[in-house]
C-alpha positions as semicolon CSV with decimal commas, in nm:
position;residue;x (nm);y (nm);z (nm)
1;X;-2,156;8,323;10,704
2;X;-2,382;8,157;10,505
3;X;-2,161;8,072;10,226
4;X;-1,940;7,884;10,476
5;X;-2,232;7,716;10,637
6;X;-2,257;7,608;10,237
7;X;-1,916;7,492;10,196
8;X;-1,867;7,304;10,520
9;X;-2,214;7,113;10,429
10;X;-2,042;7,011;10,066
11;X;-1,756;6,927;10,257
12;X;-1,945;6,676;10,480
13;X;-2,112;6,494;10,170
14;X;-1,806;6,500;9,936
15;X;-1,672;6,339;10,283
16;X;-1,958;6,116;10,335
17;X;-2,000;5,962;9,959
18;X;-1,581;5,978;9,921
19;X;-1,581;6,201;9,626
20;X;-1,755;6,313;9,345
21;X;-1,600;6,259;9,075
22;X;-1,283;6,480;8,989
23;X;-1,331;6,683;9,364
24;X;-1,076;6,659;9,613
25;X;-1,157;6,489;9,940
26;X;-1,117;6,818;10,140
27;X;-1,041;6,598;10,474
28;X;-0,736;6,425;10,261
29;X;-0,697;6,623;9,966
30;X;-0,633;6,300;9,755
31;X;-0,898;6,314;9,419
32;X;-1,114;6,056;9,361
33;X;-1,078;5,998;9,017
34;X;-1,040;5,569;8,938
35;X;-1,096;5,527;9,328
36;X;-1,394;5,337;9,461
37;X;-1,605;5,555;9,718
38;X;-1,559;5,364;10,041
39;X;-1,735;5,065;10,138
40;X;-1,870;5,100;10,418
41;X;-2,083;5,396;10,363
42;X;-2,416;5,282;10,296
43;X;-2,563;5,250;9,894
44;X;-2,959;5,209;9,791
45;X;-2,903;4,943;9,541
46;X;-3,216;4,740;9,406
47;X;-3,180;4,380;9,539
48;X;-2,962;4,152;9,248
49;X;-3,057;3,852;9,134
50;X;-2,808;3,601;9,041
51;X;-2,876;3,631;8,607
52;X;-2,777;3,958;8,668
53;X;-2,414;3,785;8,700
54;X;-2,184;3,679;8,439
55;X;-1,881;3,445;8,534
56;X;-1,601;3,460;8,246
57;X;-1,254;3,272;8,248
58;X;-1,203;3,411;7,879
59;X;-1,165;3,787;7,961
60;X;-1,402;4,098;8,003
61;X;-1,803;4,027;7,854
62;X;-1,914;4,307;7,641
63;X;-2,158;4,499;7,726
64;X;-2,147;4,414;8,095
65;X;-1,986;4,614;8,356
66;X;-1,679;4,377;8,518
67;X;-1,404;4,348;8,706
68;X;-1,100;4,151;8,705
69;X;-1,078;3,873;8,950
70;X;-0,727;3,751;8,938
71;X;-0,499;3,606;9,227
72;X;-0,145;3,697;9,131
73;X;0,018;3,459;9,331
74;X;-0,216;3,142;9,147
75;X;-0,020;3,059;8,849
76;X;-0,332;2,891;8,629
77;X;-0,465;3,179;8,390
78;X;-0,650;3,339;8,663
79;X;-0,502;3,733;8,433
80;X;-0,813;3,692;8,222
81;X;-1,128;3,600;8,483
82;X;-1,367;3,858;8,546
83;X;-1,696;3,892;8,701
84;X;-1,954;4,104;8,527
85;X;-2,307;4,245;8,589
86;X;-2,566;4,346;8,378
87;X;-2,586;4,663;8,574
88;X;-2,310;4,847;8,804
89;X;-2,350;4,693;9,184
90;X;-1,969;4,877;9,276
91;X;-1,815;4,579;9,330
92;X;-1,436;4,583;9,406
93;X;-1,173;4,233;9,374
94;X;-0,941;4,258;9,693
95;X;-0,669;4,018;9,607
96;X;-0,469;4,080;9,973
97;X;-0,762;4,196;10,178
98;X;-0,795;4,125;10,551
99;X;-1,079;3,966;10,747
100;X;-1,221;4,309;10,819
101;X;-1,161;4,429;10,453
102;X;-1,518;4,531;10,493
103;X;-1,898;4,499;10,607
104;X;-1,970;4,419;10,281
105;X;-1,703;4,161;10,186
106;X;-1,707;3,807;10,093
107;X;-1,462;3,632;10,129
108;X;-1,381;3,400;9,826
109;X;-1,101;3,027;9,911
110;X;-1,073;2,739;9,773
111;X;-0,945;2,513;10,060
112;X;-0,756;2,246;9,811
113;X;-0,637;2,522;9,620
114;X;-0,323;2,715;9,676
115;X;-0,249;2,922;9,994
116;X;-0,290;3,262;9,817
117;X;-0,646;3,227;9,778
118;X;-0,676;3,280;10,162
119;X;-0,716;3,659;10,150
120;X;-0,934;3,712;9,851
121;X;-1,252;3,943;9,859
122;X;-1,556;4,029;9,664
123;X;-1,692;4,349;9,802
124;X;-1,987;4,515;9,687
125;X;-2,100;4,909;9,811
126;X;-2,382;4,767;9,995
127;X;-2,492;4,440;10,162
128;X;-2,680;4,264;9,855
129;X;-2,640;3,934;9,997
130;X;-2,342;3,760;9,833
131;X;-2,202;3,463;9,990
132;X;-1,926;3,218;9,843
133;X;-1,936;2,824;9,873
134;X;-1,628;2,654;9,816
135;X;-1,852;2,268;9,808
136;X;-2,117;2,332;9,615
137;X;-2,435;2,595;9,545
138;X;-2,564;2,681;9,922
139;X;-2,947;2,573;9,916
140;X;-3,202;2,801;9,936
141;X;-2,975;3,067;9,740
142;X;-2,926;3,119;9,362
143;X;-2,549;3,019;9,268
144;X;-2,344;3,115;8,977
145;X;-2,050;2,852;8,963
146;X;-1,702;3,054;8,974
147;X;-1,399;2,840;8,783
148;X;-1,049;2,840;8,606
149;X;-1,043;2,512;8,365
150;X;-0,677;2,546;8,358
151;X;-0,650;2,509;8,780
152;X;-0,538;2,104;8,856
153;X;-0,831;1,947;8,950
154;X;-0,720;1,834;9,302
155;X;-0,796;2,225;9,360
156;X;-1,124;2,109;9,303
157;X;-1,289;2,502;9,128
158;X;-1,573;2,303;8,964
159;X;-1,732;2,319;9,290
160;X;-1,701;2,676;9,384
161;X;-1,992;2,927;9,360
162;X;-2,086;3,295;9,420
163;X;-2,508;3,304;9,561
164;X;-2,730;3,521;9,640
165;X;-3,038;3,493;9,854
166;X;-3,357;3,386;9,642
């Protein structure tokens, strides 16, 4: 009795946190291995400040943990931007997402730019403030400008910008 009380309490967190590393999800039975742990299940992660973010149009920063933040369906060399941290805040690049891709999702457009940037996310494991302008740093906020040199400039990226509150 005991030892199932045991199993069906590691079978609530391995549910709760998505799974450790390697284990099954014993609700789906699909391992976890490369897959982020869900995003809406709350993370204690120090606030971030915004030089704790690297922007890079050039490919992956060493050193930093990144991810690739590339748009398919946007022909200007968007294959080698990535967005890096100097420490790991679980972030995930949803190139297709939805409007309810999460509670922890920013959406990322460029209005002037191309119509496949109208589903893009940035989604971190837990609310650490991120917010996207698409006209300029948002005031009150730090900003780290986001760009592709090679997009036209009536697509106007040299005003776009990932913040974070101050």
């Amino acid at each position: 009795m005991h030892m199932k009380h045991g199993l069906l309490s590691l079978a609530l967190v391995v549910s709760l946190v998505g799974c450790a590393e390697g284990l099954p999800n014993l609700e789906t039975g699909n391992s976890a291995v490369g897959e982020p742990a869900p995003l809406s299940e709350p993370q204690l992660i120090q606030p971030a400040a915004i030089s704790e973010f690297h922007w890079s149009y050039n490919g992956i920063i060493a050193g930093k943990t990144c991810i690739a933040m590339h748009e398919p369906d946007d022909p200007y060399a968007w294959e080698d931007n990535y967005l890096c941290t100097d420490r790991d805040f679980r972030l995930t690049w949803l190139n297709a997402g939805a409007a309810n891709s999460g509670p922890n999702c920013t959406r990322m457009f460029e209005d002037s730019g191309l119509a496949a940037w109208d589903n893009n996310f940035l989604c971190a494991a837990s609310d650490i403030g991120l917010r996207w302008s698409n006209a300029g740093p948002i005031a009150g906020m730090q900003c780290l400008k986001i760009n592709e040199p090679s997009e036209p400039t009536e697509y106007t990226w040299e005003d776009n910008y990932l913040c974070l509150p101050q």
